[in-house]
N, CA, C and O atoms as a MOPAC input file, in Angstrom:
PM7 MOZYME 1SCF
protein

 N     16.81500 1   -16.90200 1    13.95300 1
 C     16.55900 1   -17.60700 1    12.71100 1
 C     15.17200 1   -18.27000 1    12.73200 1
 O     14.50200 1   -18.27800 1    11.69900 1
 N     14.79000 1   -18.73400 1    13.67900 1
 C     13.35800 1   -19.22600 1    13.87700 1
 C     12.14700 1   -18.43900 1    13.80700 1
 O     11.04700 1   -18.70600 1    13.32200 1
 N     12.63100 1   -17.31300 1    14.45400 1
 C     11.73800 1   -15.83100 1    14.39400 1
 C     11.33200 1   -16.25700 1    12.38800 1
 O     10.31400 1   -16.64600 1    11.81500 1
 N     12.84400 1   -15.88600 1    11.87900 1
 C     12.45900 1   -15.44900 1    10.62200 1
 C     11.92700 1   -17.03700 1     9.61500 1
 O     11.69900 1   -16.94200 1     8.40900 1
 N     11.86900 1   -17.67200 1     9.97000 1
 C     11.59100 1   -19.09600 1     9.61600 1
 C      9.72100 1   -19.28600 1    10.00700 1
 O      8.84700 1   -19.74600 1     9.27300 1
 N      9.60600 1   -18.76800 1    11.34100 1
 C      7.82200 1   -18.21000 1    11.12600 1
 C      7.26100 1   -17.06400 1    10.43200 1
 O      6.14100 1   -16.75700 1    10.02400 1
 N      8.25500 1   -16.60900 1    10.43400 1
 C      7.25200 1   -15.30600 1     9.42200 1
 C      7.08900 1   -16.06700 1     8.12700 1
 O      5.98000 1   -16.30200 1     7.64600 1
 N      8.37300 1   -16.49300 1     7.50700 1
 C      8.25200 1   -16.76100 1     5.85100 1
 C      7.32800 1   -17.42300 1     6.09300 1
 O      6.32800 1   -16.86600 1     5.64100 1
 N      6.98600 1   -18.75500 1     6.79200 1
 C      6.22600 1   -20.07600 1     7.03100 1
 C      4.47400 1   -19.17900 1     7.10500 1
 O      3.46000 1   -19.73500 1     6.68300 1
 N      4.46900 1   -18.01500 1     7.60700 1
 C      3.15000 1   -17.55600 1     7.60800 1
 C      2.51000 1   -16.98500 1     6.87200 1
 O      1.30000 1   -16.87500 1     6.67500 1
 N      3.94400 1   -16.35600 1     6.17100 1
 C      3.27700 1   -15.96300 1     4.52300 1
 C      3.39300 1   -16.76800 1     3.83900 1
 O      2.46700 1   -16.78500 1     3.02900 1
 N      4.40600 1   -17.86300 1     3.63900 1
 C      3.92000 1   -18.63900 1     2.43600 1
 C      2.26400 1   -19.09800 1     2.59500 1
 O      1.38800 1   -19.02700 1     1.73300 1
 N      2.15700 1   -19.59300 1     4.01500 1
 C      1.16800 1   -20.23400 1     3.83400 1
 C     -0.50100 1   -19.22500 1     3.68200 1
 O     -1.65200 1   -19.49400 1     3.33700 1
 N      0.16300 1   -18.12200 1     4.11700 1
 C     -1.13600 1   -16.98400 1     3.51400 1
 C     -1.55800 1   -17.08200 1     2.29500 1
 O     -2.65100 1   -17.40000 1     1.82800 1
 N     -0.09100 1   -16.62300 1     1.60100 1
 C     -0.31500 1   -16.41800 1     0.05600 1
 C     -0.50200 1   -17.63300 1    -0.59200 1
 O     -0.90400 1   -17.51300 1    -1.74900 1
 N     -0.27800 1   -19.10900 1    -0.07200 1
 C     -0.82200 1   -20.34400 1    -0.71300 1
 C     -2.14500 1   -20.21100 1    -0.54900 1
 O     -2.65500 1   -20.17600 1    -1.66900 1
 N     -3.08200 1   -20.10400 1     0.43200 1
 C     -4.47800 1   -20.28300 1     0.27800 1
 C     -4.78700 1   -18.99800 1    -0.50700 1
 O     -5.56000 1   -19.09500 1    -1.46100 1
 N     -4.29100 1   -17.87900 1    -0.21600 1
 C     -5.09500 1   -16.55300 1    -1.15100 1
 C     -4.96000 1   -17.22400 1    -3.00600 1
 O     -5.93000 1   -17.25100 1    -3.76300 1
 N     -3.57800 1   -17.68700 1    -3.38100 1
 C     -3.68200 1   -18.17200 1    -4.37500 1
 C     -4.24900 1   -19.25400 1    -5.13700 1
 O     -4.27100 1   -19.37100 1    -6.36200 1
 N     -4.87200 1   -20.31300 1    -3.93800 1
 C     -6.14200 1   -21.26500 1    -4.62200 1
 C     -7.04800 1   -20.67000 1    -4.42300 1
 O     -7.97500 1   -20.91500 1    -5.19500 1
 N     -7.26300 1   -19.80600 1    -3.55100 1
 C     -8.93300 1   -19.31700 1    -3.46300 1
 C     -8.90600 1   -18.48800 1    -5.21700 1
 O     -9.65400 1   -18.85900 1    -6.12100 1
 N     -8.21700 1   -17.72100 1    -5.31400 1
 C     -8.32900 1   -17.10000 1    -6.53200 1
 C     -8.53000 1   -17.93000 1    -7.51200 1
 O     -9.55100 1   -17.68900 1    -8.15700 1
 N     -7.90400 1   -18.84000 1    -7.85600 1
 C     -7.66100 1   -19.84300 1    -8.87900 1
 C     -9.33600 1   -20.75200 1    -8.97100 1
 O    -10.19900 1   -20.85000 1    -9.84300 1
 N     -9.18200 1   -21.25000 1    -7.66000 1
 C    -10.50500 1   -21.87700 1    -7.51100 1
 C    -12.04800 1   -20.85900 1    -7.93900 1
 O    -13.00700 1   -21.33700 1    -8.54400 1
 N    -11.98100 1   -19.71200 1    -7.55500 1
 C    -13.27300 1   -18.61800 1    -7.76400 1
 C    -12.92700 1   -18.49000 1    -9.36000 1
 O    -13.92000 1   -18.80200 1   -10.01800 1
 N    -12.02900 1   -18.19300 1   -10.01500 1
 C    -11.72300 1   -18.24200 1   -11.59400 1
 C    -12.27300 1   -19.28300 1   -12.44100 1
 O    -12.98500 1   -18.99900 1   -13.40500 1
 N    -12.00600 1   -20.35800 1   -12.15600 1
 C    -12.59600 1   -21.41200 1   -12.45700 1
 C    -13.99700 1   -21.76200 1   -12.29500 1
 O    -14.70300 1   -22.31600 1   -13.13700 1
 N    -14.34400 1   -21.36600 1   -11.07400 1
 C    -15.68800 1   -21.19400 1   -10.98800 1
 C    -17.11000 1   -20.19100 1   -11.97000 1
 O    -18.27400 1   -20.33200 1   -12.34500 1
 N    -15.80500 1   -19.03500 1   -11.99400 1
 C    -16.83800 1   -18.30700 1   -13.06700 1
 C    -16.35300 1   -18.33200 1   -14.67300 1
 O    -16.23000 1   -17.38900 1   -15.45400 1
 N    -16.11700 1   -19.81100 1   -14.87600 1
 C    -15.84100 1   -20.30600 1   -16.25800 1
 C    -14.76000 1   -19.85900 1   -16.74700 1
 O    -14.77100 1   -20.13300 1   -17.94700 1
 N    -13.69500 1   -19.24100 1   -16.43000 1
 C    -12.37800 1   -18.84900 1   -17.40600 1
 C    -11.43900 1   -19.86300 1   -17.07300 1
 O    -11.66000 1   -20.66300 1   -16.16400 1
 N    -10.19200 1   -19.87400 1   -17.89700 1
 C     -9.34300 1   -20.94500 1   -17.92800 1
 C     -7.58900 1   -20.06800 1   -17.35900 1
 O     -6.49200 1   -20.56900 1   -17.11400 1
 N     -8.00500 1   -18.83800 1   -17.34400 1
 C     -6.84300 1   -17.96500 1   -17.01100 1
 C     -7.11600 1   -16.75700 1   -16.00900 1
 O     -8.13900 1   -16.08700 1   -15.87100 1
 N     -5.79200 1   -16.67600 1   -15.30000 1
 C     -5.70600 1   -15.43600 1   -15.05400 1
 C     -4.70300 1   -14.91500 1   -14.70500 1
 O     -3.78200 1   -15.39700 1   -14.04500 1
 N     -4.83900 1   -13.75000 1   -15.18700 1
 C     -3.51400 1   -12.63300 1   -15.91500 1
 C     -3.14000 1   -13.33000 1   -16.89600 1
 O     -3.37300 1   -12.59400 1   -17.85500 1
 N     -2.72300 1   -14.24200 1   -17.27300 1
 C     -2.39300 1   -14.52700 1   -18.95800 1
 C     -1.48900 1   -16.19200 1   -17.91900 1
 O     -0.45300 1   -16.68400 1   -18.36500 1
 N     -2.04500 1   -16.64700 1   -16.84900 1
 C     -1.64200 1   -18.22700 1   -16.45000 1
 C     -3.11200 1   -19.02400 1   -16.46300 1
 O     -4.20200 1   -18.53800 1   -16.16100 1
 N     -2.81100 1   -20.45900 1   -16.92400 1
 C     -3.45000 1   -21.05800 1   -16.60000 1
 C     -4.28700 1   -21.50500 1   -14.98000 1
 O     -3.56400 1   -22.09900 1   -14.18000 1
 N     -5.20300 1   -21.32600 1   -14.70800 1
 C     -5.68800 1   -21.74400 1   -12.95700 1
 C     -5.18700 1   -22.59900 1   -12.39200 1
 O     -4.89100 1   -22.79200 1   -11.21300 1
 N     -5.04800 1   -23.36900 1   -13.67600 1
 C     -4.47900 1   -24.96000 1   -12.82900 1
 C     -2.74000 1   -24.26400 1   -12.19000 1
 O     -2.26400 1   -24.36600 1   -11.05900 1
 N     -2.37400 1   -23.84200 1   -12.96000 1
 C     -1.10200 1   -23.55600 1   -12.83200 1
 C     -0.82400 1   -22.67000 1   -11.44800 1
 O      0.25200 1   -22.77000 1   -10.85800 1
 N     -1.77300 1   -21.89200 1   -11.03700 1
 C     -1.81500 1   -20.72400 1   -10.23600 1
 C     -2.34700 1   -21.64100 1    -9.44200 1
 O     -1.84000 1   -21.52300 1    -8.32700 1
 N     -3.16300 1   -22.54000 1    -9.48200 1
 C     -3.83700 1   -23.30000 1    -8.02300 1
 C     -2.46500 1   -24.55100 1    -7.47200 1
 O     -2.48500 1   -24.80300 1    -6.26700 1
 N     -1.65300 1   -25.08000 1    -8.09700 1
 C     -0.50500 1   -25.95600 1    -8.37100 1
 C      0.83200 1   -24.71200 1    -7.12300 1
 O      1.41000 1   -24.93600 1    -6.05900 1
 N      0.77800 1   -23.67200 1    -7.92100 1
 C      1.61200 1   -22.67500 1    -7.15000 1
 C      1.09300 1   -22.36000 1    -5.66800 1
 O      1.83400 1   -21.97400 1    -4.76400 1
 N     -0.42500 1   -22.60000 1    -5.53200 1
 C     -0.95800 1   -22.03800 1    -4.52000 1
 C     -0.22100 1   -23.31400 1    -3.26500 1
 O      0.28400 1   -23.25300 1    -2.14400 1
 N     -0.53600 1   -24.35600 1    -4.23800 1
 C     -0.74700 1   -25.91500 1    -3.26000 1
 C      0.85200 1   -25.86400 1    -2.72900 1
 O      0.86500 1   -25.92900 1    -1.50000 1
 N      1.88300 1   -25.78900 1    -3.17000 1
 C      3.60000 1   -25.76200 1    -3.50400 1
 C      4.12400 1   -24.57600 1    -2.18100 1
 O      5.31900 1   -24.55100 1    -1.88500 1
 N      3.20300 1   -23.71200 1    -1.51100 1
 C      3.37700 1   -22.89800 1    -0.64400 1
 C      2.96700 1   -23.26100 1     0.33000 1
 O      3.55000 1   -23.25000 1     1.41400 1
 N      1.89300 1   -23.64200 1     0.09400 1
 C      1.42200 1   -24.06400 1     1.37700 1
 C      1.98300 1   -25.23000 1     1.84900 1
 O      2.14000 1   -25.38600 1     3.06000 1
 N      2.30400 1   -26.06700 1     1.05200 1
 C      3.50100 1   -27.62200 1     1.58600 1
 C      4.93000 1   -26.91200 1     2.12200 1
 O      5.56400 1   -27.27900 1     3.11200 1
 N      5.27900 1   -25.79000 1     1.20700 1
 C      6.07000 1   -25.32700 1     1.71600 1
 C      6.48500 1   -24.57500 1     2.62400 1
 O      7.67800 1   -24.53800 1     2.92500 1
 N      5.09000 1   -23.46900 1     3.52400 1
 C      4.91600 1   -23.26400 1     4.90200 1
 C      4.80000 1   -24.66900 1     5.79800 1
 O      5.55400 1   -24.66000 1     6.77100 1
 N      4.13400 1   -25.65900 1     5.67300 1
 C      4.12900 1   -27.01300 1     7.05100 1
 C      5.45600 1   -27.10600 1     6.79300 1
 O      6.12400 1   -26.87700 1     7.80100 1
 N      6.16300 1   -27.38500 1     5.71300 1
 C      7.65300 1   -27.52200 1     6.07700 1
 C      8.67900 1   -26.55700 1     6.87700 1
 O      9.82000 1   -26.68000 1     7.32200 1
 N      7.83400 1   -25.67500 1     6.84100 1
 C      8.80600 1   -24.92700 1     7.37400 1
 C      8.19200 1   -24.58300 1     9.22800 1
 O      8.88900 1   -24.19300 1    10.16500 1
 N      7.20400 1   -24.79400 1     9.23200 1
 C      6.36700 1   -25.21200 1    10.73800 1
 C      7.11600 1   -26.08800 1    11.37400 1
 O      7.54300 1   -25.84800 1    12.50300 1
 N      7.39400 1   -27.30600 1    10.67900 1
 C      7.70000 1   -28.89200 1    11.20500 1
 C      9.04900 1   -28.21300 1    11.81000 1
 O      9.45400 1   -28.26200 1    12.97100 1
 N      9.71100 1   -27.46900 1    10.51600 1
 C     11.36700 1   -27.37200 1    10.96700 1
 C     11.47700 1   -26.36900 1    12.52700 1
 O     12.27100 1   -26.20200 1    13.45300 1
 N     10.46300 1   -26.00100 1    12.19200 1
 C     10.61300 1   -25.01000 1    13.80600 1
 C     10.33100 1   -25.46500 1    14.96000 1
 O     10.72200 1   -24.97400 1    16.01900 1
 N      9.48000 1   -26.64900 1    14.80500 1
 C      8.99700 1   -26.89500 1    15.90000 1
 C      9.88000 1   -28.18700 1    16.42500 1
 O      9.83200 1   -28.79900 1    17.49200 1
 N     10.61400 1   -28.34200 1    15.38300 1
 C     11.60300 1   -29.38600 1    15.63400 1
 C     12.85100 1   -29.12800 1    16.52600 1
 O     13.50400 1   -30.10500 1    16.89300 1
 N     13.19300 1   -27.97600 1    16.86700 1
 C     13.95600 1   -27.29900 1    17.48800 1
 C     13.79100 1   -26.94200 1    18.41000 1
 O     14.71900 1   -26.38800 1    18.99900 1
 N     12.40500 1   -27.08700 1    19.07300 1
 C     12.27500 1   -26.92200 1    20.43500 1
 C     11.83100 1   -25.58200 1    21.03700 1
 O     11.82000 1   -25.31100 1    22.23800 1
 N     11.46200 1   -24.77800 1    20.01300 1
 C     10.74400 1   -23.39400 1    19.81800 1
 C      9.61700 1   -23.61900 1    20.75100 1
 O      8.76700 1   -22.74400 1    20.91500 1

């Protein structure tokens, strides 16, 4: 279960930074969307993964892994 508790924890936290970097470079070259979401919204989703990979770090390492 820990096995599978680092993997999710490594993709969430992949796909949290791939999804502010996107959000953040969007914003940068002046648009307010992408694919038909707001940035803020997609950078908010990005941030929500990545809290939600350390949580899931903490829980593993809490166990003595």
């Amino acid at each position: 279960m820990n096995q599978l508790m680092r993997m999710a924890g490594r993709a969430a936290g992949i796909l949290g930074v791939l999804l502010c970097l996107v959000a953040g470079l969007v914003r940068l070259s002046g648009s307010y969307y992408v694919v038909g979401l707001e940035a803020t919204t997609v950078f908010l989703v990005g941030t929500g993964l990545m809290v939600f990979a350390c949580m899931l770090r903490l829980e593993t390492m809490g166990d003595g892994a």
